[in-house]
C-alpha positions in Angstrom: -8.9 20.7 20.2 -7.7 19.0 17.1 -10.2 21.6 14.9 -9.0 22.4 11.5 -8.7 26.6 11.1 -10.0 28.3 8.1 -6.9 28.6 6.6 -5.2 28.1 2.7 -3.5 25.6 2.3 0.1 26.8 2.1 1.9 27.1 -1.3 4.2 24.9 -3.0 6.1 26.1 -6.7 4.1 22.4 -7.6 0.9 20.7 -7.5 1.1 17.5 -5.3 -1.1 14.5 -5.5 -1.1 11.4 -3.9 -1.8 8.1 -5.4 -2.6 4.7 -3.9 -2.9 1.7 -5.5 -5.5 -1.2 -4.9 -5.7 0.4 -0.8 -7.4 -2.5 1.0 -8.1 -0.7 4.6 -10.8 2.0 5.1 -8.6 3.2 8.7 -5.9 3.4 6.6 -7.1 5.5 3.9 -8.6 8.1 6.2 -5.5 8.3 7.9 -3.9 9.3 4.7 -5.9 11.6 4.3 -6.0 13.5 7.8 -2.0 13.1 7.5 -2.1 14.7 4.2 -4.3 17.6 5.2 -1.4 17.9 7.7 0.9 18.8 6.3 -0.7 20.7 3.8 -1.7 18.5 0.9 -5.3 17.6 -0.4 -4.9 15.9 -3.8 -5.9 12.4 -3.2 -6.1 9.5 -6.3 -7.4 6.0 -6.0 -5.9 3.2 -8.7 -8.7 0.3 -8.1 -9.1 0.9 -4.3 -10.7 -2.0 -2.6 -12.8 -0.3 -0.1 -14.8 3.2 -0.4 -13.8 6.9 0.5 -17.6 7.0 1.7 -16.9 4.1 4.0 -17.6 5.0 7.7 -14.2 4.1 9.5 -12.6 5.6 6.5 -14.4 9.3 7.6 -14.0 8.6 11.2 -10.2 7.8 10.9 -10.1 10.9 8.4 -11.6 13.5 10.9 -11.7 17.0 9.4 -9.9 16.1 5.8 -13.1 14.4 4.8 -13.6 16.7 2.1 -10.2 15.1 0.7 -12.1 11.3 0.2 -15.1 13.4 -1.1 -12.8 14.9 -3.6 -11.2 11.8 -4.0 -10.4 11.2 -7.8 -10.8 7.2 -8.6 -8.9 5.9 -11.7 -9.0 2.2 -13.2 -4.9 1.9 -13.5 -1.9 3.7 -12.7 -0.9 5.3 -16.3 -4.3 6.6 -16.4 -3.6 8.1 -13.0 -0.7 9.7 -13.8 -1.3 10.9 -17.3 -1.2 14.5 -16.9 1.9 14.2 -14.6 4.7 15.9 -15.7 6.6 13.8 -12.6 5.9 10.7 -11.3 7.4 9.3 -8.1 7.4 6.1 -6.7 7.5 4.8 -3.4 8.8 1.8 -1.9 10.4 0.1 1.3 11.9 -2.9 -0.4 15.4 -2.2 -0.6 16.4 -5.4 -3.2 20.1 -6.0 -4.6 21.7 -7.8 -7.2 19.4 -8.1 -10.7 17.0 -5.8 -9.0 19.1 -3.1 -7.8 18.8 -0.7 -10.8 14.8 -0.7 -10.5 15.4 0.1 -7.2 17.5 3.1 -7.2 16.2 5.1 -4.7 16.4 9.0 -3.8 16.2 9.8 0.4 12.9 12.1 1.4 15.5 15.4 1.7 17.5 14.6 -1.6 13.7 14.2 -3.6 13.0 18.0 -1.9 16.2 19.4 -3.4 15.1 17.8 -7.2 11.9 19.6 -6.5 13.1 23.1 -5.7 11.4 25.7 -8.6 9.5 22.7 -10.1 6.2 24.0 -11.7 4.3 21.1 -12.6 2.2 18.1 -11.4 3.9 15.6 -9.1 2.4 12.6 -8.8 3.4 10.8 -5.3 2.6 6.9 -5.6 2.4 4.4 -3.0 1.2 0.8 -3.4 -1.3 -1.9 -1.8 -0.8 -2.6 1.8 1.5 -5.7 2.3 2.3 -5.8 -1.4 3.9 -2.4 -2.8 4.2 -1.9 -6.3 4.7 -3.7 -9.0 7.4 -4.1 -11.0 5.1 -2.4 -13.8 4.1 0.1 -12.1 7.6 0.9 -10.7 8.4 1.3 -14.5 6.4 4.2 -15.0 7.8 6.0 -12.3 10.1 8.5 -12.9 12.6 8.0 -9.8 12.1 5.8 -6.6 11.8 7.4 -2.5 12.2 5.2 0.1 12.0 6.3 4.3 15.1 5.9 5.9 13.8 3.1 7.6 16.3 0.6 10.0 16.8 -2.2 7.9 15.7 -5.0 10.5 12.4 -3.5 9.9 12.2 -1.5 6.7 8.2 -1.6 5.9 6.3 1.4 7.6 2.6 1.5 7.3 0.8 2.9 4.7 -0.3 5.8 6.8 3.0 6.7 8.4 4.9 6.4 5.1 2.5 9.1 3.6 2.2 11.2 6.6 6.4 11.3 7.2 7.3 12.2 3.1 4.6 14.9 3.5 6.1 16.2 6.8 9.5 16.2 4.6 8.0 18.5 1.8 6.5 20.4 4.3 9.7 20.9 6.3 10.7 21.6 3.3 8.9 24.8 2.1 8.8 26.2 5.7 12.7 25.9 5.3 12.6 28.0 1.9 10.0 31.0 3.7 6.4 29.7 4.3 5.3 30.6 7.7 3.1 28.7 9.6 0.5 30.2 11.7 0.5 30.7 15.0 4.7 29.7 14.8 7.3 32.3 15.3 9.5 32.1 12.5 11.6 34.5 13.8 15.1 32.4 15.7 16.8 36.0 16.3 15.9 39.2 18.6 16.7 42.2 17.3 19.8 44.4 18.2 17.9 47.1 19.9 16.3 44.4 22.3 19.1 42.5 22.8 20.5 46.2 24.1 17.7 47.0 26.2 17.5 43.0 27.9 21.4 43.5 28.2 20.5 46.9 30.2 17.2 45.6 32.6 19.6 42.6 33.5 22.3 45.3 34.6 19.9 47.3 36.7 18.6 44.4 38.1 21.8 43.3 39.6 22.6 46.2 40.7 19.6 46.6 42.8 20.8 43.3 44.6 22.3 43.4 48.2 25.1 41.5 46.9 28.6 42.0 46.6 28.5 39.5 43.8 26.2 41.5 41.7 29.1 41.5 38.7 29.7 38.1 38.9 25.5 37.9 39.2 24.8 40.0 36.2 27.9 38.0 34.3 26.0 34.9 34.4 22.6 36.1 33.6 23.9 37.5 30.5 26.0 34.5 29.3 22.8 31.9 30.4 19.7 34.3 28.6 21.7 35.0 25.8 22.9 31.6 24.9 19.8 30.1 25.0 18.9 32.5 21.6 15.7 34.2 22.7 13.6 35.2 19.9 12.1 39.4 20.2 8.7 38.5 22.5 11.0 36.3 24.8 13.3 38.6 25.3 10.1 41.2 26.0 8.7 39.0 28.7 12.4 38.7 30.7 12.1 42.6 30.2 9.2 43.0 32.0 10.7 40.7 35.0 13.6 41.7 35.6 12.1 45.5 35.4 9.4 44.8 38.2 12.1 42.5 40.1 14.7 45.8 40.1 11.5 47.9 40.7 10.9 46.0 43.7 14.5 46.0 44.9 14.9 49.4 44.8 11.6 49.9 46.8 12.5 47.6 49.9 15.6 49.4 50.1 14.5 52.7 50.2 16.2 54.2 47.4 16.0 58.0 47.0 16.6 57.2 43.4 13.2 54.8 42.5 11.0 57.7 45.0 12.7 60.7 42.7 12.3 58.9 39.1 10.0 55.2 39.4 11.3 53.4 35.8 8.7 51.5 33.7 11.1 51.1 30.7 14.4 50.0 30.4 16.2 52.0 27.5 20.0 51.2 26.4 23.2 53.1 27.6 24.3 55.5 24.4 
């Protein structure tokens, strides 16, 4: 449980890295990095970090992305961090007005994704020291501000979270535009020859009951199963029951029709 698959990382049209500046907490910088790893990212940078990738609660906390703070590039300032960017974002949760309000423009998670659609180069993703942010200095060599949707009584997420949910929302975001994710159907349809052939078993299996409400029966299986979308190997698996349920059925009631000809597929009416 929790044990990372042998699997590449999935694809993106750009090459992410993440940035801190001046991190203080080891805990907090290996749960950067397992969130990262997460979601699919392993490009880690460190502007003057104040406590060690090799520290010991940093690779606890970081599980199975160690190999992120082992490849963990360390840089004495932000522009050298960011000098072969060809996009620099910033992050921040103070939301300032008045004199301040044009440094702190800022773009929502879902409305940075959309700038990033086709985008082919490096984008650097920067987030400043714990309790502090950035600085107005560093703000100034980003390119355009993100900020969580945050409720404003309590706008400052940690470090750790802040990474981990704007990762999960570039993530969201390819899955959205066609990477699939193993072991996850992508699939939210059944196809119109099953949806004709579970249409068909639920028939015959009302028909098998003793009921004089087997219409009205079959009526409301339909509407229920089918409005609930089943995806192809749901719709196989109700199949299956209701096939064995209409099997049975037709065996406690002696019908001449199961001895002559015992069904083990359902096929549509022409």
């Amino acid at each position: 449980m929790g044990d990372r698959i042998k699997s590449p990382l999935p694809p993106s049209t750009y090459e992410l890295e993440v940035i801190l500046v001046g991190i203080n907490h080891p805990g907090n910088l290996g749960a950067v990095s397992r969130a990262m790893l997460n979601y699919g990212f392993d490009k880690l940078t460190l502007v003057n970090p104040n406590c060690s990738p090799h520290d010991p609660e940093a690779r606890n906390r970081a599980k199975h992305s160690g190999y992120i703070l082992e490849n963990a590039r360390i840089e004495d300032s932000l522009s050298d961090a960011v000098s072969g960017s060809s996009l620099v974002i910033g992050t921040s949760g103070k939301r300032e007005v008045g004199s301040k309000i044009l440094r702190r423009h800022f773009l929502l998670p879902w409305e940075m994704c959309s700038k990033l659609e086709g985008f082919d180069g490096r984008v650097s993703l920067v987030f400043g020291e714990e309790g502090k942010g950035l600085t107005g200095s560093q703000l100034g060599l980003c390119d355009f501000l993100v900020t969580l949707p945050t409720w404003e009584g309590y706008p400052i997420a940690n470090l750790s979270h802040a990474v981990g949910q704007i990762c999960y929302e570039l993530h969201r975001d390819r899955i959205l535009n066609g990477v699939s994710i193993l072991g996850v159907n992508s699939s939210k349809s059944i196809s119109s020859d099953l949806r004709l052939i579970l249409r068909k078993s639920i028939d015959d299996f009302c028909n098998s009951l003793d009921s004089d409400k087997s219409e009205l029966i079959n009526d409301v299986f339909e509407r229920v199963i089918l409005r609930g979308l089943p995806i192809d190997s749901e719709a196989e698996r109700m199949i299956g029951a209701f096939v064995q349920a209409a099997t049975a059925l037709q065996k406690q009631s002696g019908d001449e029709e199961w001895r002559r000809n015992r069904r083990k597929r359902v096929t549509p009416d022409s």
